[in-house]
C-alpha positions in Angstrom: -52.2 -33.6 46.7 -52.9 -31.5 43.9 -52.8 -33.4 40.5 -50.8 -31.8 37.2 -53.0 -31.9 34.2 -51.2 -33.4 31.1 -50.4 -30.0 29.7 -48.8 -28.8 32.7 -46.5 -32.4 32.4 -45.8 -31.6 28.9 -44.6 -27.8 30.0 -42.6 -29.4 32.9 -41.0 -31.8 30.5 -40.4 -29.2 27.7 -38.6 -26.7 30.7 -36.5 -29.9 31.7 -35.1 -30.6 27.8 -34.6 -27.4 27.3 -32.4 -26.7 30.2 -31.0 -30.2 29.6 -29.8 -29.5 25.9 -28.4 -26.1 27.2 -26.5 -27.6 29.7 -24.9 -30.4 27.2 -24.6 -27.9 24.4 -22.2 -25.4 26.4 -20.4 -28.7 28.8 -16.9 -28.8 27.7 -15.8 -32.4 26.8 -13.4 -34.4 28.4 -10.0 -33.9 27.1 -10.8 -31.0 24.9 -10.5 -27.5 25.9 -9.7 -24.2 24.1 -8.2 -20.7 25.0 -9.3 -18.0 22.9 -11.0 -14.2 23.1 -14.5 -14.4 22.7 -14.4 -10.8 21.3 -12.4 -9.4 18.7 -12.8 -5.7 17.1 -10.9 -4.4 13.8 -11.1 -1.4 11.5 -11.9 -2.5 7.9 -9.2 -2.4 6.0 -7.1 -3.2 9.0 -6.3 -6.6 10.1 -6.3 -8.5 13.4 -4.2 -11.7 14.9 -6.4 -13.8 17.5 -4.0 -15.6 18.9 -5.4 -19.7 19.5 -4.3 -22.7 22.1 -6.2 -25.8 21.9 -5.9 -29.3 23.5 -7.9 -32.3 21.8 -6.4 -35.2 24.0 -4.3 -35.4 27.0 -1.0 -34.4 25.1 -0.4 -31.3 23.9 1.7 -31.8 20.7 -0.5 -34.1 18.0 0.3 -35.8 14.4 -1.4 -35.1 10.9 -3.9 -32.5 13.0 -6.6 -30.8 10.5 -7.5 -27.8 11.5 -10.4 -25.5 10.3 -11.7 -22.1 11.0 -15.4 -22.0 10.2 -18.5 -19.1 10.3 -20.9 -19.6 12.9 -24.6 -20.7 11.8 -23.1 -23.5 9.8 -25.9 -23.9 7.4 -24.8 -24.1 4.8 -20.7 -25.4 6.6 -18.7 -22.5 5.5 -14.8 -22.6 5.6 -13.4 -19.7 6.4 -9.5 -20.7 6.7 -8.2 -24.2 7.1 -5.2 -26.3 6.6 -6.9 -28.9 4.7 -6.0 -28.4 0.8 -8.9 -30.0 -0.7 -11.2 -27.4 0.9 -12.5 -24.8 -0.3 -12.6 -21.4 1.6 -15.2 -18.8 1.5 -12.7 -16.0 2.4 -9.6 -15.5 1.4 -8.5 -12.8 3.9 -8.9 -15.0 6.6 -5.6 -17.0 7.5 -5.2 -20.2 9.6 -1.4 -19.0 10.5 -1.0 -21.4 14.1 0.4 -24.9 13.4 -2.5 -27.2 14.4 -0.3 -30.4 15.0 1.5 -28.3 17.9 -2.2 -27.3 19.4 -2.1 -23.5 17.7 -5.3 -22.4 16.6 -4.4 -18.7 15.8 -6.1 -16.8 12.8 -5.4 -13.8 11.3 -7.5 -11.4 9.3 -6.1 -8.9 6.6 -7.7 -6.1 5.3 -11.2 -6.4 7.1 -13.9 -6.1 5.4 -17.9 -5.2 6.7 -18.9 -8.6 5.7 -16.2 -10.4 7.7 -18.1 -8.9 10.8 -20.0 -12.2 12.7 -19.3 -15.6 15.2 -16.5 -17.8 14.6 -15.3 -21.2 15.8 -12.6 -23.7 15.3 -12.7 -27.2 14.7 -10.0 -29.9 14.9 -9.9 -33.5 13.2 -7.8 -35.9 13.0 -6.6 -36.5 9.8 -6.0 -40.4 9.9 -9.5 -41.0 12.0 -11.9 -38.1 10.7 -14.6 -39.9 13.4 -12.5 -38.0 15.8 -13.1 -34.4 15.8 -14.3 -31.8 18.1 -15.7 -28.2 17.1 -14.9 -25.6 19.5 -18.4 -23.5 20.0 -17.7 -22.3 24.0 -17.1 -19.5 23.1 -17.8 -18.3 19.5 -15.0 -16.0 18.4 -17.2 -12.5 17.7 -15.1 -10.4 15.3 -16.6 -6.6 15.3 -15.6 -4.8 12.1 -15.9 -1.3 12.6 -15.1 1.7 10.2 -11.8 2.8 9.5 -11.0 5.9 11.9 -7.4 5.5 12.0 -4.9 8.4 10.2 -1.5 7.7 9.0 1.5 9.2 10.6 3.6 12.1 9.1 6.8 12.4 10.2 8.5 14.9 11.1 7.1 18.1 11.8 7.8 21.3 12.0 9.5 24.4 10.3 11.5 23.7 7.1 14.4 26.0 5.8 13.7 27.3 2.0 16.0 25.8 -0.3 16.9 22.9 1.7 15.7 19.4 0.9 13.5 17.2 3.2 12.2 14.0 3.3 8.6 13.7 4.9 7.1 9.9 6.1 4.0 8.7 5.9 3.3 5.5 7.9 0.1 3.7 6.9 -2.2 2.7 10.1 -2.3 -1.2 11.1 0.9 -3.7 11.0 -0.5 -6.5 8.6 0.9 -9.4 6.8 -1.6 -9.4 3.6 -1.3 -7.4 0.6 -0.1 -3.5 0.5 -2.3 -0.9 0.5 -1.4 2.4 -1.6 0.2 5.2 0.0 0.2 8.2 -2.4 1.0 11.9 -1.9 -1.1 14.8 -3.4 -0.6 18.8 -3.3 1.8 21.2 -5.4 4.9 19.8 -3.7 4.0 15.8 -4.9 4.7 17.2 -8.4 7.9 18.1 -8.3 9.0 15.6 -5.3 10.3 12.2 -5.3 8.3 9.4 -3.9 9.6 5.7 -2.4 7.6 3.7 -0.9 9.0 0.6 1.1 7.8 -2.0 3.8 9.0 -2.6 7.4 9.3 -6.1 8.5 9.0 -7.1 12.3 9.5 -9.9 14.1 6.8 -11.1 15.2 5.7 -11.2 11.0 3.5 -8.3 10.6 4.9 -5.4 8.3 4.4 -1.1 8.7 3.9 0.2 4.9 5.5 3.7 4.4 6.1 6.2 1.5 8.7 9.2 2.1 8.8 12.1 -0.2 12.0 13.7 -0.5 11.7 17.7 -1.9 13.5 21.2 -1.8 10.8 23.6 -0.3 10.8 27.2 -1.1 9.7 30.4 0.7 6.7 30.5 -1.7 5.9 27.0 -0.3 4.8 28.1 3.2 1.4 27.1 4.2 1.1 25.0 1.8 -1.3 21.7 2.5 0.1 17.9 1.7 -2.2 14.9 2.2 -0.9 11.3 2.6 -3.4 9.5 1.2 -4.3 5.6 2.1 -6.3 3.4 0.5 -6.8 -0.2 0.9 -7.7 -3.4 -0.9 -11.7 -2.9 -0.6 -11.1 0.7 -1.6 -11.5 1.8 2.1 -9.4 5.2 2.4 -8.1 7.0 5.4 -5.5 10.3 4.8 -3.5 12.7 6.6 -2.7 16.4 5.9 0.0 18.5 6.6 0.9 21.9 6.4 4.4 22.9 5.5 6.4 25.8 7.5 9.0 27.4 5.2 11.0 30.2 6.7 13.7 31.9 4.6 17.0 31.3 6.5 20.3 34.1 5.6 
């Protein structure tokens, strides 16, 4: 029988750790389980809702639950969204918008930004006994932020009678719940046009941004360009163009 040298016991015994702590580090514990995408992409400027169900004990509902959203290494422990007043967080695009006392760990991002790209997890605590807590690390969350290639929508197209007044749309891309990007018109038209701009509330809490512009076009008009121009809280910009139509109806 062949005998192992005490280096080749030490590399046995390193292999066996190592597979050991990589088995305990990805074992999900007893009573605690999460389900949540492990991938995420979003245009900057844009925002995305990862919706979040967690269990921490054998019920589902729980009392005075603490719930935090951190950024994965955690040296130094950075915050990212939580529902914990007294901390502070390093972002403040980033939204802890599920109720963690009914086991909702859902976060939201507005207007993405390039340095928001990176791993996520969440962590749960109990607010009266902080000894018992649990960090969700199987899986990391992975949010992709990718540049804006998204246009906004002009509505409607097509041939416009001289003299007679239309209102064109322009719908911004994304349906957020942060703050309103900047929707502005430009060409010859814009000058002499009226602008609104107003926000569309849906149910589910996000919002559509638009701005219509309301003008008489005349035969002189035709071929003319407009751009709907974007831009959003980091100064990220997207636009649309149009070209106007205008036939001379008798």
């Amino acid at each position: 029988m062949m005998q192992m040298s005490g280096f080749d016991i030490w590399v046995t015994f390193s292999i066996f750790l190592s597979l050991l702590l990589k088995s305990f580090m990805f074992e999900d514990v007893p009573g605690y389980s999460i389900k949540v995408i492990s991938t995420v992409s979003v245009q900057e400027g844009l925002c995305v809702t990862i919706p979040c169900q967690f269990n921490a004990s054998s019920k589902n509902v729980f009392k005075n639950s603490w719930g935090s959203w951190l950024k994965n290494p955690i040296n130094p422990v950075t915050f990212v969204a939580t529902n914990v007043k007294s901390r502070n967080v390093i972002k403040q695009n980033f939204h802890l918008t599920g109720n963690p006392d009914e086991g909702d760990c859902t976060l939201t991002i507005n207007n993405a930004k390039m340095e928001d790209d990176g791993s996520y997890f969440f962590r749960h605590e109990d607010s009266k006994n902080q000894s018992v807590s649990y960090s969700f690390r199987n899986p990391l969350v992975r949010v992709n932020v990718i540049e804006l290639s998204d246009k906004p929508a002009i509505s409607p197209l097509g041939r416009m009678a001289a003299g007679e007044e239309v209102t064109l749309n322009c719908t911004s891309p994304g349906r957020c719940s942060g703050k309103s990007p900047l929707i502005t018109w430009e060409g010859n038209i814009e000058k002499y046009g009226t602008t609104k701009r107003y926000i569309e509330r849906h149910e589910d809490g996000t919002m559509s941004y638009h701005a219509s512009l309301t003008f008489t076009p005349w035969i002189e008009d035709d071929k003319s360009l407009l751009t709907c121009k974007v831009t959003f809280g980091s100064n990220v910009t997207t636009s649309g163009n149009i070209t106007l139509y205008v036939k001379e109806y008798r």
